[in-house]
N, C-alpha and C positions, 0 to 999 in steps of 0.2 A: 712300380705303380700297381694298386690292389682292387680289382674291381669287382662290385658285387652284382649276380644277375636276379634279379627278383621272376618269379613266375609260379602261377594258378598250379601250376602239376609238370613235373618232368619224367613223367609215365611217355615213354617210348613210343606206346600205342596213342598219342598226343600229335605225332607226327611231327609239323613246322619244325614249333617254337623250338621241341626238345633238341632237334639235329642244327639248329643254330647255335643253339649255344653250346651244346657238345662240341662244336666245329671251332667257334671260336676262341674257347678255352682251349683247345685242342691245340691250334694254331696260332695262338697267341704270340707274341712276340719277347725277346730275351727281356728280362727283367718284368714282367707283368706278371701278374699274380690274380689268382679267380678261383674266387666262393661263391653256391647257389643258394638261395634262401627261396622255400617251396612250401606251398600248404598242403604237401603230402604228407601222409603217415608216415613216422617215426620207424615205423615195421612195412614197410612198401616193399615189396620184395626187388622190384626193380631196382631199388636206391644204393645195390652194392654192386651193379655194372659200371657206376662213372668211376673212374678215373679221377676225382677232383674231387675237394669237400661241398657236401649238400648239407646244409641246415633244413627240416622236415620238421616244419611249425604248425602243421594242424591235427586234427585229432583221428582217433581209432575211424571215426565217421567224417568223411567228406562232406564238408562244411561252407558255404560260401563267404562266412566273417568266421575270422579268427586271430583274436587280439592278440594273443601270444607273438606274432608277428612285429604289431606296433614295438611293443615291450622291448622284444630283443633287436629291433631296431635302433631305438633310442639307447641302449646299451651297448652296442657296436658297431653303428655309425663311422666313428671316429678313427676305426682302422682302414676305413676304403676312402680311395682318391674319388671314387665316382661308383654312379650305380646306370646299371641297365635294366628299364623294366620290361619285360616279354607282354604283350596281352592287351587289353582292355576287357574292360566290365567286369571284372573281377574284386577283390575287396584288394588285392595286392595294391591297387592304383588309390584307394581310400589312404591305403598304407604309409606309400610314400609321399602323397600329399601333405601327411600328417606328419611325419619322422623326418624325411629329406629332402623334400622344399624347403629353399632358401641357406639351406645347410650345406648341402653338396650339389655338386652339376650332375644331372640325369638325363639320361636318353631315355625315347620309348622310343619300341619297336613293333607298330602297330600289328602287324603279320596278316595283313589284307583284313583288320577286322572293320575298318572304314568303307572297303568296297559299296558302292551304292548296292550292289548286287541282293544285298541283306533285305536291303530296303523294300526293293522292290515283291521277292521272296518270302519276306516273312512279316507284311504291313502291319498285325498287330504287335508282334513283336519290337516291331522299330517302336510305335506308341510308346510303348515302357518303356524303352531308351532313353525317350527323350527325357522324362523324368529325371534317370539314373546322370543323363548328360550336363541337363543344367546344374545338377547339385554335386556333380563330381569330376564327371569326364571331362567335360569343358574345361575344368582347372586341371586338372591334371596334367594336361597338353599345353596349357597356354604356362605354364609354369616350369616344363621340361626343358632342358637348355636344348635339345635337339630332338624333332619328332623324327624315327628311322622309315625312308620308304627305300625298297629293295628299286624302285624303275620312275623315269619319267610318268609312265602312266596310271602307276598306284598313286604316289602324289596329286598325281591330275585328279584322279576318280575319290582319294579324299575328303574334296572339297566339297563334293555332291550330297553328300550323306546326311547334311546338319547345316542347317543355312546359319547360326552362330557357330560360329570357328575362330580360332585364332590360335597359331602352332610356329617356330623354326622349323622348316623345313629342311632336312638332308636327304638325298640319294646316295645310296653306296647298296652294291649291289650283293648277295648273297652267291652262294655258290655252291661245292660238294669239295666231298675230299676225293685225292686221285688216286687215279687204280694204280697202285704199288705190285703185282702182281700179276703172271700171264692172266688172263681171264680163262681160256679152257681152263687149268690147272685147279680153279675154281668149280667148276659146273660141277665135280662131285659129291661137295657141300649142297648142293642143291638137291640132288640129287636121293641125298641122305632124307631130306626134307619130304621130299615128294616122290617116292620110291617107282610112281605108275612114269614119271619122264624117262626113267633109266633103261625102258627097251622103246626107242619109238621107231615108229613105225619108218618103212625107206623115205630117204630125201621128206622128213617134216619140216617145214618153217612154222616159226614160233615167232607171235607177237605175244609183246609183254606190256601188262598194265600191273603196275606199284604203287599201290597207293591204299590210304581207306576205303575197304567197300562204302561208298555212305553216296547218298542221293545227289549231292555237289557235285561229286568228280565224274557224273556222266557215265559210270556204270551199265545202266539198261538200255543206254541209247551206243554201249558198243558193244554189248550181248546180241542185241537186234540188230543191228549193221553186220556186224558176225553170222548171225541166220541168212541174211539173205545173200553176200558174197561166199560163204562156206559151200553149196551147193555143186560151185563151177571150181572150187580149189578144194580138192580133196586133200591136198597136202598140207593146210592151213591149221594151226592148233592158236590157241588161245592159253596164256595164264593169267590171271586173274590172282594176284597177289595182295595179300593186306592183311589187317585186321576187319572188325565186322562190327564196329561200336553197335551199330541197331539194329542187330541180327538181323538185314536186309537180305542176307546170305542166301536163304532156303527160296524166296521168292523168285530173284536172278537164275537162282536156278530151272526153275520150273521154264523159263526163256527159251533154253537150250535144250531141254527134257523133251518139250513139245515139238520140237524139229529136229530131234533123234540123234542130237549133236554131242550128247554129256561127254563122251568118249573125246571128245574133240578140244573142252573148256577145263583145264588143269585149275585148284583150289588150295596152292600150298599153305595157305593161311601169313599168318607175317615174319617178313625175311628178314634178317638179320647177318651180318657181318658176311664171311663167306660166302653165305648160302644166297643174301642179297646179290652178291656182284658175281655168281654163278648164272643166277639168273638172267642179267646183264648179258653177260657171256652167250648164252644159249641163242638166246632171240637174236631175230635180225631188226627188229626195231620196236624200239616203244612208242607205247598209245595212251596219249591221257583228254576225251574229250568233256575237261570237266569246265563246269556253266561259270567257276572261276577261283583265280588261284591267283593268288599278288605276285609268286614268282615260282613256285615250282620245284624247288630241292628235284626231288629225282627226276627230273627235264635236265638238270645238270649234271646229274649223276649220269644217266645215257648220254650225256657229251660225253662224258670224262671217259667211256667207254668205248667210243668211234661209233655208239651203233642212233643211227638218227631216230628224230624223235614226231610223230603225227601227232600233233595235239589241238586246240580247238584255240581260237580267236579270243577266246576269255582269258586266256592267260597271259599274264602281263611282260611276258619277254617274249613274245609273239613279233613284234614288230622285230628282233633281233636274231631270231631263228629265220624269219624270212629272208633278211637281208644277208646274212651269211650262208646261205643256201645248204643250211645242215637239219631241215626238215623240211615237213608239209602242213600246210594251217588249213581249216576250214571253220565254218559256222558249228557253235555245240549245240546243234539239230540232230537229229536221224537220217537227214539227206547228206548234212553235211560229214558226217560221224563216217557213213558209206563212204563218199568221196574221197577219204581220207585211207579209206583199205583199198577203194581199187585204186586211185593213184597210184600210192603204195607196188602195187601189185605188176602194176604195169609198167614199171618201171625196168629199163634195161640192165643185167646185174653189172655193167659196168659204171654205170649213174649209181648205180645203191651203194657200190666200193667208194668212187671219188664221192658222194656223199656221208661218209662213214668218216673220211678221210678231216674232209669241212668240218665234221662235228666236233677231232679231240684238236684243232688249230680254233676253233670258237670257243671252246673250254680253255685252252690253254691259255688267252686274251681277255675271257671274260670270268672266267666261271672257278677259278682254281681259288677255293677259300683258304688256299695258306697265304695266299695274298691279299685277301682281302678281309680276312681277319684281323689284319696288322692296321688296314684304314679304319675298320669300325674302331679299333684301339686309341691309335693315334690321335682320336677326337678329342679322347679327354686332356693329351697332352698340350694341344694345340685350346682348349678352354682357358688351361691354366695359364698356357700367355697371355691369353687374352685380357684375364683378369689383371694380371700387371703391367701389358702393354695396350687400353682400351682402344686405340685408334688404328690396330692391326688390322686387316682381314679378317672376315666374318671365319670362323673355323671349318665348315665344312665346305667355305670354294677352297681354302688352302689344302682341305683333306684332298681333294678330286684332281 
C-alpha cells in the first residue's frame, strides 16, 4: 500500500506535523510505502534530512496558493492507495478538495488547529476563518473519509470552534520514537551543542523545556515561576530548548537578566537527534506550561525517557499523565506554572525514581509510535473493505 502525506512545510523548525509524519513513514508497517508532497522550496536546505521521497511544489518564495500542487496531483493520484492531509488553512486542503475528493479515501490530521483555544486568542482572526471555513474548510472535512484526533478531548474541543461542522471522527493517538540508546551516552551531543553545560556546577538539577520559544507554550510564565522558586534552590538550572520563529528570545531574556539568574537559564537553540535525547538524559524532568497542545510529541518523548513530565491542564493527554502517575498537572497560570516546580521539588527522591519508573511503562502502553503507526496505517486498509464489504464496521472502531 502507497500512501501520500500532503503538508504546508515540513521544515523541522515546524515542530508537530513534521515529527508525525517522519514517525510514521518511519514506522510504518512491511509492505507500505510513503511519499511527501510540500509547498517547500525545491532548494529547502532541510529537504535532504528525510529519509523518504518529498515532492517540494512551491516556489523560491513562500507562497500560500500554489497550483503546481493541483497539477501534479492530478498527475499522480493514481499511484497512492490513500492520502494523509497534515494541517488546515492552508491552500494544501483547497488542493485536495479539488484533486482527491471523491477519488481516493483521505484522512486529515487536524494537529490541534480546531482547538477552541484560537478562538478565544486570536477573535479577529477567527473572523476570517470563518470566511476561509464556509467556502473551504468545512468541505474539506466533511468530505475526508477520516478526520484524525490524537485524544478523546481534542475531538471533544473540535466541536467548539465552528458551530457548522460535520466530520468522521477518529482517535488514534500519537506518540514518539524510543530511546534505542543508554541516555548518559548521549548527553555529549548535548554537550557539543551547548559547551557552557559541560562544567556544571556541584549536584545541578536541570529542568528541561523542548519546544518553540513562541507565546503558546507558556514560556514567560516558566521563566517567572523560575524567578521566584530559583532564590531558595540554588542548585536549579533551566534549559530552554527550541527554535525562536518570533525572535521572542532576546525578551525572555531580559526575565531572568533582571533577577541576576542568566547564569542559571541554558539557550541551546534547536535539538536535534543526539543532542535532543542528551538533553532528555541530563534533566531530571520536563516542563511544558503551554496555554495548549492537542498532544504534545515531546510530553512523549520524556516518557520514552523515564524522566517525568510537569505540564499544564491545556494539554490534551493531561487527563492520562494524571491517571498513570508519571507527572504533575496544574493550571497554565503563573501560580499554577510555580506549583508545578515546587511540587516538583519537594518531592522525595524516591517518589521522583518510581515516578520515572511510571513514565517509560505509560510509554511503553501508550505512547511507542512504532505501534501506533501501523493503526494510523491500517485505516486505509480497513476503508478498502469497507468499500466491498459496505455493512462492515465503521473502520476506525475496528482500528481501536
Amino acid at each position: 500500500m502507497r500512501v501520500l502525506h500532503i503538508v504546508g512545510s515540513i521544515n523541522p523548525a515546524a515542530g508537530g506535523p513534521t515529527e508525525a509524519i517522519r514517525m510514521i513513514v518511519q514506522y510504518r508497517p512491511s509492505g507500505h510505502e510513503a511519499e511527501v508532497a510540500t509547498l517547500d522550496s525545491p532548494d529547502a536546505p532541510f529537504l535532504s534530512s528525510f529519509p523518504f521521497q518529498i515532492h517540494a511544489l512551491g516556489g523560491q518564495r513562500r507562497a500560500w496558493y500554489s497550483p503546481r500542487l493541483i497539477t501534479w496531483l492530478c498527475a499522480n493520484l493514481d499511484r497512492f492507495d490513500g492520502v494523509i492531509l497534515h494541517g488546515l488553512w492552508e491552500f494544501t486542503g483547497l488542493a485536495v478538495l479539488i484533486a482527491v475528493a471523491g477519488r481516493k479515501p483521505f484522512l486529515v490530521c487536524t494537529h490541534g488547529m480546531l482547538d477552541p483555544y484560537f478562538k478565544r486568542r486570536y477573535p479577529l482572526k477567527h473572523v476570517k476563518k470563518w470566511f476561509y471555513w464556509v467556502l473551504v474548510q468545512y468541505w474539506v472535512l466533511r468530505a475526508a473519509s477520516r478526520v484524525m484526533f490524537t485524544t478523546e478531548l481534542e475531538r471533544d474541543l473540535a466541536t467548539r470552534s465552528f458551530w457548522l461542522w460535520r466530520w468522521n471522527p477518529m482517535v488514534v493517538s500519537y506518540g514518539a520514537d524510543p530511546l534505542t540508546q543508554e541516555g548518559d551516552q548521549l548527553i555529549p551531543a548535548l554537550y557539543q551543542q551547548c559547551p557552557e553545560l559541560a562544567v556544571p556546577e556541584q549536584g545541578c538539577r536541570y529542568l528541561l523545556f523542548l519546544s518553540r520559544i513562541h507565546p503558546k507554550k507558556g514560556c514567560d510564565l516558566l521563566l517567572r515561576a523560575f524567578v521566584q522558586v530559583a532564590p531558595t534552590r540554588p542548585e536549579l538550572h533551566l534549559i530552554l530548548a527550541g527554535p525562536d520563529p518570533t525572535g521572542w528570545q532576546p525578551e525572555l531574556k531580559k526575565i531572568v537578566e533582571e533577577a541576576g539568574l542568566e547564569h542559571r537559564v541554558h539557550w541551546p537553540g534547536m535539538l536535534q537527534g543526539e543532542a535532543k535525547w542528551g538533553a532528555f538524559a541530563l534533566c531530571e524532568a520536563f516542563v511544558l506550561p503551554s496555554h495548549q497542545e492537542n498532544f504534545g510529541i515531546a510530553v512523549a518523548e520524556a516518557l520514552a525517557c523515564a524522566r517525568p513530565v510537569l505540564i499544564s491542564n491545556q494539554i490534551n493527554i493531561h487527563p492520562q499523565i494524571t491517571a498513570d502517575g508519571c507527572g504533575l498537572v496544574e493550571p497554565d497560570t503563573l501560580e499554577g506554572t510555580r506549583r508545578l516546580l515546587e511540587r516538583w521539588l519537594a518531592l522525595p527522591l524516591q517518589e521522583r525514581l518510581a515516578m520515572g519508573q511510571r513514565c517509560k511503562a505509560t510509554f511503553a502502553t501508550r505512547y511507542d509510535m512504532r505501534r501506533n503507526s501501523a493503526v494510523i496505517l491500517r485505516i486505509f486498509e480497513l476503508l478498502q473493505a469497507q468499500a466491498h464489504h459496505p455493512r462492515s464496521p465503521h473502520a476506525d472502531q475496528e482500528a481501536n
